[in-house]
OpenMM code with the backbone's topology and positions (N, CA, C; nanometers):
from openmm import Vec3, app, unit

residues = "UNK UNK UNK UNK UNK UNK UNK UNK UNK UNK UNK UNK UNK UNK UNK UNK UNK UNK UNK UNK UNK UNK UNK UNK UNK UNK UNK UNK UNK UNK UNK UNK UNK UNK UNK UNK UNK UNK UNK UNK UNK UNK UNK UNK UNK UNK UNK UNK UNK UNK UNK UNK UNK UNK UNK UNK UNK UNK UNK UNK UNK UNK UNK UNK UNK UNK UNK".split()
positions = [
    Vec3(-3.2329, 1.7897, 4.0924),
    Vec3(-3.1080, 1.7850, 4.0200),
    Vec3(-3.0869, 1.6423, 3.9687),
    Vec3(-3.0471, 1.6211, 3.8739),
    Vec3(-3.0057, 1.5247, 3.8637),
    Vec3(-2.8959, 1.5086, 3.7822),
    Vec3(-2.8725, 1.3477, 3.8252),
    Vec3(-2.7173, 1.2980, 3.8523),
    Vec3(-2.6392, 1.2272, 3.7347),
    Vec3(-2.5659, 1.2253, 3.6816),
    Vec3(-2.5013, 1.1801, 3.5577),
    Vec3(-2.3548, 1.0969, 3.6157),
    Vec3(-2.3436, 0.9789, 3.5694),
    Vec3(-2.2329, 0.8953, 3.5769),
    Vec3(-2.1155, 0.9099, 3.4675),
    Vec3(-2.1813, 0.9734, 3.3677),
    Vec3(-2.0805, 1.0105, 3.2393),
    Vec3(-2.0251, 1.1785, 3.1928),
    Vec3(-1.9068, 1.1703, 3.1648),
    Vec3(-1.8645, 1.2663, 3.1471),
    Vec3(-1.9542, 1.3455, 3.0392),
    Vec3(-1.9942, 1.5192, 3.0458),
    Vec3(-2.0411, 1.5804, 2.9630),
    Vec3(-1.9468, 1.5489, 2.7789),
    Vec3(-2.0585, 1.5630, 2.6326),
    Vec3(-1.9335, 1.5759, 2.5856),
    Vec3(-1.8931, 1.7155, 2.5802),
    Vec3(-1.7598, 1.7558, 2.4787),
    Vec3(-1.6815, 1.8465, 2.4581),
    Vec3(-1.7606, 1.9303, 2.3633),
    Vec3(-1.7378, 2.1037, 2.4109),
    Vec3(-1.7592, 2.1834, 2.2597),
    Vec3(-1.6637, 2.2803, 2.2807),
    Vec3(-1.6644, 2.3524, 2.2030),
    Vec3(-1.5942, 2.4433, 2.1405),
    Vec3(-1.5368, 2.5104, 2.2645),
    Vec3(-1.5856, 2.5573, 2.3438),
    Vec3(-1.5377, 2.6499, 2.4845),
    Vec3(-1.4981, 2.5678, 2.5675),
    Vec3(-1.4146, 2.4400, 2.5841),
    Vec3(-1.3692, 2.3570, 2.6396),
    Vec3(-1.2386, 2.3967, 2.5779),
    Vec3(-1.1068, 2.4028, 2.7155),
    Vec3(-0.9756, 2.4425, 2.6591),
    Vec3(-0.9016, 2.3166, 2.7261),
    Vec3(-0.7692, 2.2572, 2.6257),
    Vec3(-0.6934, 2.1991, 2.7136),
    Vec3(-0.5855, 2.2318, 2.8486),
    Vec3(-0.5980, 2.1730, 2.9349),
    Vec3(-0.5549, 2.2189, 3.0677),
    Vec3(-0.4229, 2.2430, 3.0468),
    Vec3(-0.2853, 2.2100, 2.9374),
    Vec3(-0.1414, 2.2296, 2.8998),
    Vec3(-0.1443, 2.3440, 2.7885),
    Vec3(-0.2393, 2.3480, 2.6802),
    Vec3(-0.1780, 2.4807, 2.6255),
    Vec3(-0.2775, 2.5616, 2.5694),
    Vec3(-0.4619, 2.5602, 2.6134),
    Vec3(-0.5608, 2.6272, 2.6022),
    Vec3(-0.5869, 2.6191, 2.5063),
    Vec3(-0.5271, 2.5237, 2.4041),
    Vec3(-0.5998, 2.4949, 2.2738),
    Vec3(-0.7395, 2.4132, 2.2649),
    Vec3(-0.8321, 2.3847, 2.1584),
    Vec3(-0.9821, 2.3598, 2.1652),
    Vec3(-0.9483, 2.1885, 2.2208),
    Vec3(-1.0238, 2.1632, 2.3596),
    Vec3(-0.9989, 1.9899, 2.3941),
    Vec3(-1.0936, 1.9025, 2.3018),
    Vec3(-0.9998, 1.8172, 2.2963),
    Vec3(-1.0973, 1.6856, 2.2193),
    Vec3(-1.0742, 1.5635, 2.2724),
    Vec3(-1.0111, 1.5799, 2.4224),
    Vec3(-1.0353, 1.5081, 2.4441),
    Vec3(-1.0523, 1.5044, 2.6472),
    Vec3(-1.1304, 1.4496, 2.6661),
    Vec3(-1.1638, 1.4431, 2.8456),
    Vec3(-1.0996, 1.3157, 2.9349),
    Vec3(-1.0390, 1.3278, 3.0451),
    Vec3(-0.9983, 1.2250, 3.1099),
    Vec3(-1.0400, 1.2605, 3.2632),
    Vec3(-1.0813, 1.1302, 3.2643),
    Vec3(-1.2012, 1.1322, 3.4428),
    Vec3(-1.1152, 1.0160, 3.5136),
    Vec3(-1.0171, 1.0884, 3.6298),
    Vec3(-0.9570, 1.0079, 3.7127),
    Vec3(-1.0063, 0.9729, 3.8381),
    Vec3(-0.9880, 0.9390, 3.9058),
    Vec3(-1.0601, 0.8344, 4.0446),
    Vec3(-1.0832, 0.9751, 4.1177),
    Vec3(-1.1495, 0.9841, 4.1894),
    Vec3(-1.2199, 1.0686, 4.2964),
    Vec3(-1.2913, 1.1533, 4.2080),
    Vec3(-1.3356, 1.1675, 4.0396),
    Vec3(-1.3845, 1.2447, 3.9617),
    Vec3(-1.3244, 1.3829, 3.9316),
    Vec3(-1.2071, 1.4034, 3.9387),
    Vec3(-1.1088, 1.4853, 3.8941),
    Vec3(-1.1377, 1.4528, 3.7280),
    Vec3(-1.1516, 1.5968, 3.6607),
    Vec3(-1.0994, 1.5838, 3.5071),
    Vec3(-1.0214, 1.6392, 3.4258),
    Vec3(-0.9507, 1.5879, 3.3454),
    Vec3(-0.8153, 1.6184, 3.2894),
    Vec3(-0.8848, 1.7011, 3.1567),
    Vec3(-0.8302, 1.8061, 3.0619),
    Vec3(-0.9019, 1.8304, 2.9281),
    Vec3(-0.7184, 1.8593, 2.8351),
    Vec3(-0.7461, 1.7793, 2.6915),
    Vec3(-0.6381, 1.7840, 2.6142),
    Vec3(-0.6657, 1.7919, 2.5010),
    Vec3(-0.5733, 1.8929, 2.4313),
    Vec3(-0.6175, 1.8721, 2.2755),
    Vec3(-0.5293, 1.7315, 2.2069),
    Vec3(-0.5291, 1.7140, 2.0543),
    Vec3(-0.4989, 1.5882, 2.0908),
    Vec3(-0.3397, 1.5734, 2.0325),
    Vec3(-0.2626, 1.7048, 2.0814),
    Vec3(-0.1269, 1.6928, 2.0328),
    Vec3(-0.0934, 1.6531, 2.1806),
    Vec3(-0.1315, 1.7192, 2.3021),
    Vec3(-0.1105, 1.6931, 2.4358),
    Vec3(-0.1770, 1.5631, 2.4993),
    Vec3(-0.3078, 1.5071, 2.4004),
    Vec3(-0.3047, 1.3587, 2.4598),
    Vec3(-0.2651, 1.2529, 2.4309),
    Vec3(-0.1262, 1.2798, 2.3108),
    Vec3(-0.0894, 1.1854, 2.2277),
    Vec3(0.0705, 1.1634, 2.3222),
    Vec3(0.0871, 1.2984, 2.3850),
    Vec3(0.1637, 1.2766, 2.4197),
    Vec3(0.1826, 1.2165, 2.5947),
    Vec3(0.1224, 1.2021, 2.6165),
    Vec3(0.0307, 1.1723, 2.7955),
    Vec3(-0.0610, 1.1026, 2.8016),
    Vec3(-0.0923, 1.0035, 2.6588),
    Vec3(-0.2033, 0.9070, 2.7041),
    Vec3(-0.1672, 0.7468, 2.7628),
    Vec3(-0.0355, 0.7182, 2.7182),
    Vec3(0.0369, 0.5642, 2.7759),
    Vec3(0.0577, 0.6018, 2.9796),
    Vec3(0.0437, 0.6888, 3.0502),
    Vec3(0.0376, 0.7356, 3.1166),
    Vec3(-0.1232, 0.7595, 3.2144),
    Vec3(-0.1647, 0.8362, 3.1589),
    Vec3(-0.3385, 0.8433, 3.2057),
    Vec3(-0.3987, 0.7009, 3.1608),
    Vec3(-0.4093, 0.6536, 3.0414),
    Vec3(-0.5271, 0.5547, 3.0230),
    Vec3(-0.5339, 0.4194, 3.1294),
    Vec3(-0.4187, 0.4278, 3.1881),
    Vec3(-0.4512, 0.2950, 3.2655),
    Vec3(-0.4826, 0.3444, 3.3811),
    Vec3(-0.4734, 0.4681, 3.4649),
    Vec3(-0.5346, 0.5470, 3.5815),
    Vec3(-0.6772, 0.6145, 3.5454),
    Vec3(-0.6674, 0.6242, 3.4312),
    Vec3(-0.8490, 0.6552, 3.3686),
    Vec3(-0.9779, 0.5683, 3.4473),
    Vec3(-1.0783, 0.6597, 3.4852),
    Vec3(-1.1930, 0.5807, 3.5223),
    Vec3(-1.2723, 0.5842, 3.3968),
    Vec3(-1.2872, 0.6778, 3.3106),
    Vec3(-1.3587, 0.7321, 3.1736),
    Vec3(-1.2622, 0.8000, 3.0831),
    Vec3(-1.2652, 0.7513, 2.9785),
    Vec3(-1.2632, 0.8867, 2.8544),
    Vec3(-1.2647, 0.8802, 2.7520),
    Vec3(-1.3523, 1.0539, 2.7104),
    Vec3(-1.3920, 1.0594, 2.6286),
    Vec3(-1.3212, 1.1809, 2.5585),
    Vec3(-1.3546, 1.0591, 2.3779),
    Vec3(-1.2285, 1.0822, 2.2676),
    Vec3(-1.2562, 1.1295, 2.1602),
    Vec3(-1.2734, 1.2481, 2.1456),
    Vec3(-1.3318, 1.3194, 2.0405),
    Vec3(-1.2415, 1.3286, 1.9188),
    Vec3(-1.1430, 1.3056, 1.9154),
    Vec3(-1.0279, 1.3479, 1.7998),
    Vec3(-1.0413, 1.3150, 1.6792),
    Vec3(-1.1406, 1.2236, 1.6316),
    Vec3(-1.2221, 1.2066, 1.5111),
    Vec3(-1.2742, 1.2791, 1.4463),
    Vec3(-1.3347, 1.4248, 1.5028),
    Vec3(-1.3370, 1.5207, 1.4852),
    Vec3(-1.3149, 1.5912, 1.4102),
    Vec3(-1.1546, 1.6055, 1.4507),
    Vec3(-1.0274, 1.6662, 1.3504),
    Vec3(-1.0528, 1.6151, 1.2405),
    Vec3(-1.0517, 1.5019, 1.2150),
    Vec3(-1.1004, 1.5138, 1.0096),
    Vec3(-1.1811, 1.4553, 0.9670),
    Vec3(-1.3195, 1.4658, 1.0256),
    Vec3(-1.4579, 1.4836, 0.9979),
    Vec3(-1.5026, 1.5754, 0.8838),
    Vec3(-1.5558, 1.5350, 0.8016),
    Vec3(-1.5760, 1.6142, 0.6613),
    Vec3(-1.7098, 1.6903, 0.6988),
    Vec3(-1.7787, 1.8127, 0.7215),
    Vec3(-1.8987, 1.9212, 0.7639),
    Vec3(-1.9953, 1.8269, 0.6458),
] * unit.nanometer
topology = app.Topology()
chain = topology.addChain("A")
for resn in residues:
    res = topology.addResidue(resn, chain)
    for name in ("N", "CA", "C"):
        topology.addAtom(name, app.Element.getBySymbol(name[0]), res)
C-alpha cells in the first residue's frame, strides 16, 4: 500500500458536506479529518477553517475555466 501525505484531488462524485452540491473545494484538519465545500459554502466558512487548515485544496478556478 502505499502512503500519500496529500490530499486526493476532487472530481465530479465528490459532494459538499453542507448542501451536496459538486465540491471544489477540500479542507484537511489536524488528526486528518476532511471537510468537502462547494465554493458558495467555502466562501462562506473559509476566514474560519484556513487558519485551523493543515492542507487545502482549491479547485474553484474551475468554475470559469474555458473546455
Amino acid at each position: 500500500m502505499t502512503t500519500t501525505l496529500t490530499a486526493p484531488a476532487l472530481s465530479a462524485t465528490d459532494r459538499c458536506d453542507r448542501c451536496s452540491a459538486q465540491a471544489f473545494v477540500r479542507v484537511v484538519l489536524p488528526g486528518g479529518t476532511d471537510l468537502l465545500f462547494c465554493a458558495h459554502h467555502w466562501t462562506r466558512h473559509e476566514a474560519v477553517l484556513r487558519p485551523q487548515a493543515v492542507e487545502i485544496v482549491d479547485e474553484t478556478h474551475r468554475l470559469v475555466a474555458k473546455p
